[in-house]
C-alpha positions in Angstrom: -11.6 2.7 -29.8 -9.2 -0.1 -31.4 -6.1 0.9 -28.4 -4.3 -2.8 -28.1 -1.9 -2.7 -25.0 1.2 -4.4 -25.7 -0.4 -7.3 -23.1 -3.1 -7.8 -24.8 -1.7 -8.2 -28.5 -2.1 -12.0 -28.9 -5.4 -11.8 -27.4 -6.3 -9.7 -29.7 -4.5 -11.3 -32.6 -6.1 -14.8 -31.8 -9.4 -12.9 -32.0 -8.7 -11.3 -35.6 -7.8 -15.3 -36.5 -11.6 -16.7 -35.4 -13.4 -13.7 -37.5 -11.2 -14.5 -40.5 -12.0 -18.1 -40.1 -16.1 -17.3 -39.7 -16.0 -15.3 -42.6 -14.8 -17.8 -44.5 -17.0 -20.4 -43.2 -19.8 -18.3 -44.3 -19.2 -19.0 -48.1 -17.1 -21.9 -47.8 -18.2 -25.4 -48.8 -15.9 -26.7 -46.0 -17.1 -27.2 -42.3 -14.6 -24.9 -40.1 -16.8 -25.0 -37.1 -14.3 -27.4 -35.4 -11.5 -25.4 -36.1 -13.1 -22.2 -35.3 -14.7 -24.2 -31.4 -11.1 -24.7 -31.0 -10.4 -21.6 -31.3 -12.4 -20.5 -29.0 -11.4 -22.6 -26.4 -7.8 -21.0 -26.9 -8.6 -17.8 -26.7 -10.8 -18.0 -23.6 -7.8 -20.3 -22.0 -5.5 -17.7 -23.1 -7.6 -14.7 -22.0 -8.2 -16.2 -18.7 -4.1 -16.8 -18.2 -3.5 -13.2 -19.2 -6.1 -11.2 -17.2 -5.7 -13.4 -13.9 -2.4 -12.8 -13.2 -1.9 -8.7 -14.4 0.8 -6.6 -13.1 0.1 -3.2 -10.8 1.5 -1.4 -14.1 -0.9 -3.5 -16.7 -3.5 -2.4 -14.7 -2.6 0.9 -14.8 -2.6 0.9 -18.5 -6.3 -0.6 -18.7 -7.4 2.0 -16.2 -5.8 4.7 -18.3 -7.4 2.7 -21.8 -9.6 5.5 -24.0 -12.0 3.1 -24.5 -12.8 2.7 -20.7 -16.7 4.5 -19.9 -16.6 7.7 -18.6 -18.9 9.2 -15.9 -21.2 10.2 -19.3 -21.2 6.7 -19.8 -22.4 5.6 -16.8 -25.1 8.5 -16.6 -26.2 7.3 -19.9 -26.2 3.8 -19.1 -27.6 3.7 -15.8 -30.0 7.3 -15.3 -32.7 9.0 -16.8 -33.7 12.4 -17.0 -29.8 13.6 -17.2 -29.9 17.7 -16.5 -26.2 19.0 -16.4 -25.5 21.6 -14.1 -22.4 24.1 -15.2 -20.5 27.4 -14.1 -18.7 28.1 -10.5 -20.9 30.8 -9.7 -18.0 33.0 -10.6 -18.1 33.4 -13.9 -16.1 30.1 -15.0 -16.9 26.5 -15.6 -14.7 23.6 -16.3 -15.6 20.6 -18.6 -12.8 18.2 -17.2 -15.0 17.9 -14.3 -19.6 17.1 -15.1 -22.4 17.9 -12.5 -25.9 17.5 -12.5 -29.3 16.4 -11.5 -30.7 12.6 -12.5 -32.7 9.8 -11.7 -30.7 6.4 -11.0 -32.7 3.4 -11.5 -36.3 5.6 -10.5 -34.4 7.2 -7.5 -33.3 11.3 -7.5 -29.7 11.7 -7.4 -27.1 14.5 -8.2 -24.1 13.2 -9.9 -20.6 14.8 -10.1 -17.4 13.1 -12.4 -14.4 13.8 -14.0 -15.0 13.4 -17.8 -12.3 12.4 -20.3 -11.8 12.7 -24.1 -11.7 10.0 -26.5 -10.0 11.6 -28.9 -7.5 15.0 -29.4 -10.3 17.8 -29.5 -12.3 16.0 -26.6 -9.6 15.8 -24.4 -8.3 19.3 -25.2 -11.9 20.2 -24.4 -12.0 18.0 -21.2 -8.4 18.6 -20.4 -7.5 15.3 -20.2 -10.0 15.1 -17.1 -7.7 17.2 -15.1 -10.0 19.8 -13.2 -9.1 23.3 -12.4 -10.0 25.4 -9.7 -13.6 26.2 -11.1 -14.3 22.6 -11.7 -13.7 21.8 -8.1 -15.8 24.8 -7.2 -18.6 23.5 -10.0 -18.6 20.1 -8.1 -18.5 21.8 -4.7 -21.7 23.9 -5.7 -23.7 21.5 -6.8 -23.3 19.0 -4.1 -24.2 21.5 -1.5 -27.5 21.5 -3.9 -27.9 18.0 -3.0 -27.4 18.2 0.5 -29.7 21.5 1.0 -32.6 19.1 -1.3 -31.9 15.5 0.8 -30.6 13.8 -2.5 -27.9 10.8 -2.0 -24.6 11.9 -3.9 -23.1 9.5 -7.0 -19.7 10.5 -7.8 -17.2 9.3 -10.3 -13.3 9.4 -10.0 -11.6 9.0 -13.6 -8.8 12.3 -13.3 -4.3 11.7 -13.2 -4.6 14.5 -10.8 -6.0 18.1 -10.7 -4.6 20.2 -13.3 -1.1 21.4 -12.2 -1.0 24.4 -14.2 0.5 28.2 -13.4 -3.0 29.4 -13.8 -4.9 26.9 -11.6 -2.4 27.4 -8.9 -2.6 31.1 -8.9 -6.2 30.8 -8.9 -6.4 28.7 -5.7 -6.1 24.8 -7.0 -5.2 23.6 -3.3 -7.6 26.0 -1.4 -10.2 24.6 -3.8 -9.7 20.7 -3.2 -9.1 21.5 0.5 -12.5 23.0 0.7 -14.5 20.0 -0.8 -12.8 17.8 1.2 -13.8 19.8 4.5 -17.2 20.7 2.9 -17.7 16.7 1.9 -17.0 15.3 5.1 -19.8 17.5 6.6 -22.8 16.5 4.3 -25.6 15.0 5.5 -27.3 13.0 2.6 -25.6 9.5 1.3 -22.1 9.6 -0.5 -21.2 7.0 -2.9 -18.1 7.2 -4.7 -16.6 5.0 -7.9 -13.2 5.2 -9.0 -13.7 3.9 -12.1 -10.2 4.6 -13.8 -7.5 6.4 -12.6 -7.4 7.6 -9.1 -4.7 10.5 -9.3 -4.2 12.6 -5.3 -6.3 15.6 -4.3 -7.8 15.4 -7.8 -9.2 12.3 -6.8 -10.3 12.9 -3.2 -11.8 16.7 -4.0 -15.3 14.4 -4.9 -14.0 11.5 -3.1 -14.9 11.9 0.4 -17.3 9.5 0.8 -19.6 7.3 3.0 -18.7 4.4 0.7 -15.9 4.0 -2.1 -16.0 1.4 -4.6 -13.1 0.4 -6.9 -13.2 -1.1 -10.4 -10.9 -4.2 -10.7 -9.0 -3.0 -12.9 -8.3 1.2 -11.5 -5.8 2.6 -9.4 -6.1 4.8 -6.8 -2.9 6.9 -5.7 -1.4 9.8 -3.8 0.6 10.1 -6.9 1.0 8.6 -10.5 3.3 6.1 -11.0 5.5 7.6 -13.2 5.6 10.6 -10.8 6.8 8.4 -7.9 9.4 7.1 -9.8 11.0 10.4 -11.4 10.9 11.8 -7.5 12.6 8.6 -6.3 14.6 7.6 -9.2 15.0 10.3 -11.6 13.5 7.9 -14.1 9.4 8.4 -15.5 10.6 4.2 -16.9 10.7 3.3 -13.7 6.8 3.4 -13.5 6.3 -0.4 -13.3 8.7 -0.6 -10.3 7.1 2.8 -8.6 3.4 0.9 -9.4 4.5 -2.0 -7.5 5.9 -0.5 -4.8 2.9 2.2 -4.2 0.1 -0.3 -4.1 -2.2 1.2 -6.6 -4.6 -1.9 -7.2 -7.9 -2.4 -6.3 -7.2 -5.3 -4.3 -4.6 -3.5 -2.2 -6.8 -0.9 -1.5 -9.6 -3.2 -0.7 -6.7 -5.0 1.6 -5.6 -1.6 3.1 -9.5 -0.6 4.0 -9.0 2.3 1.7 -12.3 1.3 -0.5 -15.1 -0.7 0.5 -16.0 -2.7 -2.3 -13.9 -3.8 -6.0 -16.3 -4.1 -8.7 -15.1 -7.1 -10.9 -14.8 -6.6 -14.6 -14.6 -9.9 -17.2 -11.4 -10.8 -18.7 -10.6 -8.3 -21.5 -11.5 -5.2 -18.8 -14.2 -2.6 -19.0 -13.3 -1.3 -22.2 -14.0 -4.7 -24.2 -17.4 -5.1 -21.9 -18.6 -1.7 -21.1 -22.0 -2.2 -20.6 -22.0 -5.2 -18.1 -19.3 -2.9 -16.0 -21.6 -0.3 -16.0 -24.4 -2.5 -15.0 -22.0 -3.9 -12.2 -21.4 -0.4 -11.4 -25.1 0.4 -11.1 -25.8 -2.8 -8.8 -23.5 -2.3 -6.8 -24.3 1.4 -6.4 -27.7 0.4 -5.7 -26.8 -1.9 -3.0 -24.5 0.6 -1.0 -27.8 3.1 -1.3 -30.1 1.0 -0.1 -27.9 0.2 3.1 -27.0 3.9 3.7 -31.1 5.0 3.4 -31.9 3.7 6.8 -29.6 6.2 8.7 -29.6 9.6 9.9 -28.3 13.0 8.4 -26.5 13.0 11.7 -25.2 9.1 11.3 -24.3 9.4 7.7 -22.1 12.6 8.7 -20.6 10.5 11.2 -20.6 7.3 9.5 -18.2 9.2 6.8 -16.0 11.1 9.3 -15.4 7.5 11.2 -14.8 6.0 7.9 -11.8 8.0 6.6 -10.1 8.4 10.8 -9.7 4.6 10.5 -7.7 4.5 7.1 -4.3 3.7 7.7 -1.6 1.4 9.6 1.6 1.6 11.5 3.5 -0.8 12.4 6.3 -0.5 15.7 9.5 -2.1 15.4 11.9 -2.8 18.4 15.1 -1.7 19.2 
């Protein structure tokens, strides 16, 4: 999907520049492949400048990009034997939110994400990845699946926040997310969680409750969306760069804070320009976090997670 962030315009345009220049060479008698190396060596120096030194709000716009994989992408990429799992069990089911059962990398998982939409229908379809009520009860269902069957739990966090609707409200939104958090932090199988774009609240933590959270370098993961912060604090969604800065949304703060375990590091230009090594990252890094968690007990994993989550956060006591 050709989305250019304002950022990454002369990236982008310096790019266009070296195509136009090998298409020429192609049929030209001239020799442009010194101009065109130098080029390269621009844009890569230029790339590099840009990307090391983003802004809490430029990454929020790469984590919101269209063109970043989804938790489809990531099954498709990294499982095999892909059975989704729908419905609540009460007669609804919710496509802003996918479940089912796979193999990752030979080993039996379940898998449970909030799924975007690329383009206007999809995301009217996927509701923009915000889950209602039945989604959270989907999720909720089919993870218990998992932990009745001994299989490890993937999850992916991609969702601004749980649908904030009339409907969802009146049909239980917060009793829903309050249940798989309680529910999540009593399962006895591994837990491994990627945010893998935005991390928006109890949206986020309804399949977040895990023995291990991983970040992508380039997500956020909030209590609440920038642009929410700062039309509570300031009365102004345009102070959203300020409000991004001031909430710590980055991976790296996160990482700093002890809210995740792990940041995943994308290549310059962010997951959507290299999707399939992110998602290969993703899947090694998974792996690894799997493979340490196997060795202990339904009894220690429960534990493990409860211990994790009682030792987020800091305070700090000022005298007189």
């Amino acid at each position: 999907m050709d989305v250019v962030l304002d950022f990454e315009r002369p990236i982008v345009e310096l790019r266009k520049r070296i195509e136009q220049l090998r298409h020429l060479d192609d049929g030209a008698e001239m020799n442009l492949a010194a101009s065109i190396e130098q080029l390269e060596l621009q844009f890569d120096q230029l790339q590099a400048r840009i990307f090391a030194r983003l802004s809490p709000w430029q990454r929020t716009q790469i984590a919101r990009h269209p063109a970043r994989p989804f938790t489809l992408d990531y099954v498709a990429g990294l499982c095999t034997e892909w059975t989704e799992l729908h419905g609540d069990r009460a007669g609804y089911d919710d496509h802003a939110m996918v479940s089912g059962i796979t193999r990752f990398r030979g080993r039996p998982v379940v898998v449970v994400g909030h799924q975007k939409g690329r383009k206007t229908k999809e995301n009217l379809l996927r509701n923009f990845g915000m889950a209602r009520p039945q989604g959270y009860r989907k999720a909720l269902r089919v993870m218990k699946l998992a932990d009745d069957f001994g299989l490890p739990i993937l999850t992916f966090i991609d969702t601004p926040g749980a649908y904030p609707g009339v409907e969802a409200e009146a049909n239980g939104q917060a009793e829903a997310i309050a249940r798989n958090i309680l529910e999540m932090a009593r399962f006895r199988v591994p837990v491994v969680t990627v945010v893998t774009g935005e991390g928006g609240s109890g949206g986020a933590l309804a399949i977040g409750v895990a023995n291990r959270v991983l970040m992508l370098e380039n997500s956020i993961y909030s209590v609440i969306s920038p642009e929410g912060c700062a039309a509570i604090l300031w009365r102004d969604k345009a102070e959203g760069p300020r409000a991004a800065e001031a909430l710590r949304v980055t991976a790296r703060d996160c990482l700093e804070l002890g809210v995740v375990d792990e940041v995943v590091p994308e290549p310059y230009g962010g997951a959507h320009r290299h999707r399939d090594t992110v998602i290969q990252a993703v899947g090694d890094a998974i792996a690894r976090h799997l493979d340490a968690l196997e060795g202990l007990s339904p009894e220690q994993l429960r534990d493990d997670r409860f211990q994790r989550f009682r030792q987020i956060g800091r305070f700090v006591e000022e005298g007189a």
